[in-house]
N, C-alpha and C positions, 0 to 999 in steps of 0.2 A: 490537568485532566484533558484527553484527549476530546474529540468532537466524538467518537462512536461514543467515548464513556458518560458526555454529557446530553447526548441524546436518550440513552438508555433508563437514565436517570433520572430524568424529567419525564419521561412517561411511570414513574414511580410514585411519583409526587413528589410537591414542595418538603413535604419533613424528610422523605429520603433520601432527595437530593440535597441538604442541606448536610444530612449526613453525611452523605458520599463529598461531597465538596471539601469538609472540614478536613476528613480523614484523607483526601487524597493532594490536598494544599503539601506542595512542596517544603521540604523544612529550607529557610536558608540563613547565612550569616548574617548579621546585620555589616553595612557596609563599615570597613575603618575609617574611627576619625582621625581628621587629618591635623598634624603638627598644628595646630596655630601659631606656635610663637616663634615656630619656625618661620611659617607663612608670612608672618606679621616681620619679619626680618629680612627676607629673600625682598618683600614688597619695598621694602625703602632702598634693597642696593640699587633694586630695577628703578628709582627716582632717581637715586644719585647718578646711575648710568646712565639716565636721557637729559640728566639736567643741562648741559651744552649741546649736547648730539642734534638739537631740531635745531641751536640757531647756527650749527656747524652745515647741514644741509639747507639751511639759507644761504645760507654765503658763498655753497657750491653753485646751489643753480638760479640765486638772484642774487647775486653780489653787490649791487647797489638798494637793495631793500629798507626803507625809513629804520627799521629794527635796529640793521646791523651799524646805522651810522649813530644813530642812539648809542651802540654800546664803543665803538669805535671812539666818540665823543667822553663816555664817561672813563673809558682805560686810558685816555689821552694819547690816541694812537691813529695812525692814517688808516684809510678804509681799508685799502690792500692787505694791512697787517692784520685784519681780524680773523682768519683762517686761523694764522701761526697761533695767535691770540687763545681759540678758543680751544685748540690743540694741545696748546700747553697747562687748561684748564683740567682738558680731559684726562690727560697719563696718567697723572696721581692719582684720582680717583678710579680711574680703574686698576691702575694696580694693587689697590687697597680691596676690591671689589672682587679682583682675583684670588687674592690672599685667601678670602673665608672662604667665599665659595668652595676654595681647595679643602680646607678644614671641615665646611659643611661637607664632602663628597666621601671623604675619608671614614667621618665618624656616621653618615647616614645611605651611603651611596647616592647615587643620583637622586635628587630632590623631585619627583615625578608626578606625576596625577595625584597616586594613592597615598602620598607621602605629605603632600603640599595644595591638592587643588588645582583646578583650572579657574586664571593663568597663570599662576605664580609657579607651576610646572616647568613654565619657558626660561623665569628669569636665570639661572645659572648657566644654561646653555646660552644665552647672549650675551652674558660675562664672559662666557669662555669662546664666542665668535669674534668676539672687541683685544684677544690677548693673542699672544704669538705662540700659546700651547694648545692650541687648536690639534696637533698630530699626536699630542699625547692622552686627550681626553676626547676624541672623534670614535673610538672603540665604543666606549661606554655609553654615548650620545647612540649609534645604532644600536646598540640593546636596548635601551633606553626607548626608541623608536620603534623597535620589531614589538616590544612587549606591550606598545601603545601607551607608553608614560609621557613619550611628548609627540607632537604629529612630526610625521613623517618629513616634510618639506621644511622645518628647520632642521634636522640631520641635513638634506640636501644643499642648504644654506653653508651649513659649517665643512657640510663638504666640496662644494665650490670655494669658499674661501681657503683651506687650506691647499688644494691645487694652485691656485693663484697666487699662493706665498712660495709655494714648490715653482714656481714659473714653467707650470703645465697649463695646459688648456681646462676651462671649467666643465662641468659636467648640465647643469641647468641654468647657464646663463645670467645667473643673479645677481654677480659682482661686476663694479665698475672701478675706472681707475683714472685717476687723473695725472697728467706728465704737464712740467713746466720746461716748454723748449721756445729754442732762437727761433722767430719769425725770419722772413725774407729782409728788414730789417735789423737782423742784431736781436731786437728786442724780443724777450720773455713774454712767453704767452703761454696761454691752458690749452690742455686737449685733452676731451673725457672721452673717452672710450667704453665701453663694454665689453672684459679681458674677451680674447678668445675663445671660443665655445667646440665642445671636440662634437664631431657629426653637424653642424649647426642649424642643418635642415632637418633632421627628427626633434631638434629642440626644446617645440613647442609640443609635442608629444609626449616628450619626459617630464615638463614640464605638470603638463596632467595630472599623468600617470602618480608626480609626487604630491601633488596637493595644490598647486599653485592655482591660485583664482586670476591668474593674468598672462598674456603671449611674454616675450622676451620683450618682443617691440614696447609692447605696456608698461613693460617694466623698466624699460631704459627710459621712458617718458617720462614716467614717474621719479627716475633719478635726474631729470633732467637732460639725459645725453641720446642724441639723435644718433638710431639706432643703425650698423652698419658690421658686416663683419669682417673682423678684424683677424688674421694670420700671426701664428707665433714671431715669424721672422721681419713682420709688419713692426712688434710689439717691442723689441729688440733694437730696430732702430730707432725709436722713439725713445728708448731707456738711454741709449748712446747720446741722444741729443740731449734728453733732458741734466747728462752729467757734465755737458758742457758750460749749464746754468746755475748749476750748485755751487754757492759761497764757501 
């Protein structure tokens, strides 16, 4: 009911504007309920998918952390090796996590809001940012985002990761990259980066504009890597060197 309608109305009195109230009550749908056992399904791939993933980003930006020598100790394996270690925890299960997912998108389309809830709206699109079919399912992920089934800024996620598999420059800064090259002595060493950024001065702007609650700079802190930027043809020599160190 509009404000002239419920002004008019009220100088009617209480019984008539109870009338007028009743009668001018919008009719609407009740909202769809959402899949639960759907929900209830998406929620355990999204467990199995973080279940190494926090001590994997331990091991990036504190490699000597009590945690990781705990598990270093119980795989029987030197601390250097827990990366590979937890690496190779991770592949299977996401490739198993990929699998449904696909099967869930087929038989329900993208698993969305309306569909599944918030958050369990996100889990399949993280499944599909963790897999190398990012450019086959990045379509459906922006519709997906135009129509507001998931927010906007993991589209921009999935879309900087797939540039950075394409070996282009990202679009909002999000993705980082580690290279294992020869030091000045011979020896293997890390260098984390934050891939290339195309424009890299409006960055923090897109950033915004997509949803992010933090600068690049924040973000690279967050991943650990002090923030700097970095050129395609920067990015190129470091792949050249790092293949000097591949077994």
């Amino acid at each position: 009911m509009s404000l002239s309608s419920f002004l008019a109305a009220l100088m009617l009195g209480a019984s008539v504007l109870l009338a007028c109230h009743e009668q001018a009550r919008p009719l609407t749908a009740a909202p769809p309920e959402i899949n639960r056992h759907l929900k209830r399904e998406l929620d355990s791939i999204e467990v199995r998918d973080q279940q190494h993933r926090a001590l994997l980003m331990l091991a990036m930006t504190q490699p000597r952390h009590p945690r990781l020598d705990s598990l270093a100790r119980a795989a029987r394996l030197p601390l250097g090796h827990v990366t590979a270690h937890l690496t190779s925890l991770i592949r299977p299960v996401d490739s198993t996590n990929l699998l449904r997912v696909a099967q869930i998108i087929r038989q329900h389309g993208y698993p969305g809001e309306t569909l599944v809830g918030e958050p369990t709206n996100e889990v399949a699109l993280l499944v599909i940012q963790h897999s190398a079919r990012i450019a086959e399912f990045l379509p459906l992920i922006a519709r997906a985002a135009e129509q507001g089934e998931v927010p906007f800024r993991l589209y921009a996620l999935m879309l900087d990761r797939k540039l950075m598999q394409e070996g282009r420059p990202q679009v909002y800064g999000s993705q980082g990259r580690s290279f294992r090259v020869p030091n000045a002595r011979g020896q293997a060493e890390t260098v984390n980066l934050i891939w290339p950024v195309e424009n890299a001065a409006a960055v923090n702007e897109r950033r915004k504009q997509a949803g992010f609650d933090s600068s690049v700079e924040e973000n690279a802190q967050r991943l650990g890597i002090p923030y700097q930027i970095v050129t395609m043809p920067e990015v190129r020599r470091l792949e050249q060197r790092a293949a000097a160190v591949r077994p």
